[in-house]
C-alpha positions in Angstrom: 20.1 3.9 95.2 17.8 6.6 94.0 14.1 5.7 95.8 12.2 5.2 92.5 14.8 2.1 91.8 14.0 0.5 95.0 10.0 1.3 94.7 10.5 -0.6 91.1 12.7 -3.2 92.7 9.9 -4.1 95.3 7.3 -3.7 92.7 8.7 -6.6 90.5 9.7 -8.8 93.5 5.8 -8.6 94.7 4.6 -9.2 91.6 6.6 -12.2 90.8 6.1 -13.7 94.5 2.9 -15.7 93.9 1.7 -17.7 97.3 1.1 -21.1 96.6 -2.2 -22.6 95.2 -3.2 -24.5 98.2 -3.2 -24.1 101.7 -2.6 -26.4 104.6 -4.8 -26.9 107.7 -4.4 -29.3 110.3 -7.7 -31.9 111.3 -5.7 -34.0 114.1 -3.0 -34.9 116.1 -2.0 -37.6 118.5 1.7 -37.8 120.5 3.0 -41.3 120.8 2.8 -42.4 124.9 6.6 -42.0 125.5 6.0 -38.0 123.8 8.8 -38.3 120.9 6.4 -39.0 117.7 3.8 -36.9 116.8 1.3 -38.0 114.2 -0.9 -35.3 112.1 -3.5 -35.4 109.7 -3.1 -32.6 107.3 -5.4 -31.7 104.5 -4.0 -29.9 101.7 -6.5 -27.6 99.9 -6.0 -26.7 96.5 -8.4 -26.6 92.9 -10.5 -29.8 93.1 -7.7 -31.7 91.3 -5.1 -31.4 93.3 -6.4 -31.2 97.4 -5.3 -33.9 99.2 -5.2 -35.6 103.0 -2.1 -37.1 104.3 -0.2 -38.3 107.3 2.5 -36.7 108.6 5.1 -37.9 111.4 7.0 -35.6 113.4 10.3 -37.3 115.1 11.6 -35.8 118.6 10.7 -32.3 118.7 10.8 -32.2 115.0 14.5 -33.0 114.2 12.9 -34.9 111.5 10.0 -36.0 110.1 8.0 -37.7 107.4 4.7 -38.3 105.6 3.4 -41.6 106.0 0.0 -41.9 103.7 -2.0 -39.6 101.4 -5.0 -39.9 100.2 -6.3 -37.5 96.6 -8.7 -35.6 98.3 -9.4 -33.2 101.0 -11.0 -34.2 104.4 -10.8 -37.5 104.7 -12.3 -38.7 107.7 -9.0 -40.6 109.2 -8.3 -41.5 113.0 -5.2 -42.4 114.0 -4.4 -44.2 117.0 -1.1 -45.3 118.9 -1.2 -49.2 119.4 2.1 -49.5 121.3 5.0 -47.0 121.9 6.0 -47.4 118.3 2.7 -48.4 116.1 0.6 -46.3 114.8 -2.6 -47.3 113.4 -4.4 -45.1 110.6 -7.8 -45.8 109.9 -9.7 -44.8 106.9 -12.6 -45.1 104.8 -12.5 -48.7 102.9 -13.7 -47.1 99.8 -10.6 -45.4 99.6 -7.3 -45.8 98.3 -4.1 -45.1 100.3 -0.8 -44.2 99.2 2.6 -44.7 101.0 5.5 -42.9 100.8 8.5 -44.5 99.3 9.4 -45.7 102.9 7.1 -48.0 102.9 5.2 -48.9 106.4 8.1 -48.2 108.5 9.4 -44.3 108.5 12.6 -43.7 110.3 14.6 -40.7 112.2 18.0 -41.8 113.4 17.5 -44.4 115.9 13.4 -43.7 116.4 11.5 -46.0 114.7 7.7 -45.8 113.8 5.3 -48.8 112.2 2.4 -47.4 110.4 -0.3 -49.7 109.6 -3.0 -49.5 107.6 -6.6 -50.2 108.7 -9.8 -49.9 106.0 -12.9 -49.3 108.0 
């Protein structure tokens, strides 16, 4: 293939490549005691309209994983705390408004099971 082709190929396949409008930075994470569930707040930075916070579970190395909660705005002051091997507490302004995924308060990898419970502060 003649060089100008490819240098027109490239062209058009930068130029359609568009990264995404948000970007992704992580505010906190806390392993489970036994080590296999790793919970992270993630904020998700976008235009005003569409940053948000959410929870995110990371099963066993990450074989799997989940989110748990969002929240429609960036930086959200959460903490998130293990209560037993397989709770996990996330705590959040009261003033807020939490979504769940459509798991509900219990998210699921093969036989590892996490409770997520919500607390308003």
């Amino acid at each position: 293939m003649p060089r100008a082709v490819l240098i027109v190929i490239a062209a058009a396949l930068f130029a359609c490549s568009k990264s995404p409008p948000w970007k992704s930075r992580e505010l906190q994470r806390v392993t489970s005691p036994a080590g296999w569930c790793v919970a992270s707040v993630i904020v998700f930075d976008g235009s005003p309209h569409s940053s948000n916070t959410q929870v995110f579970l990371s099963f066993d190395g990450g074989k799997c994983g989940s989110g748990a909660v969002s929240f429609d705005r960036a930086d959200v002051p959460l903490t998130l705390r293990w209560v037993d091997a397989t709770t996990l507490e996330v705590a959040y302004p009261k003033d807020l408004v939490p979504t769940r995924n459509a798991s509900g308060e219990f998210l699921q990898c093969f036989d590892r099971r996490v409770h997520v419970i919500l607390s308003a502060a």
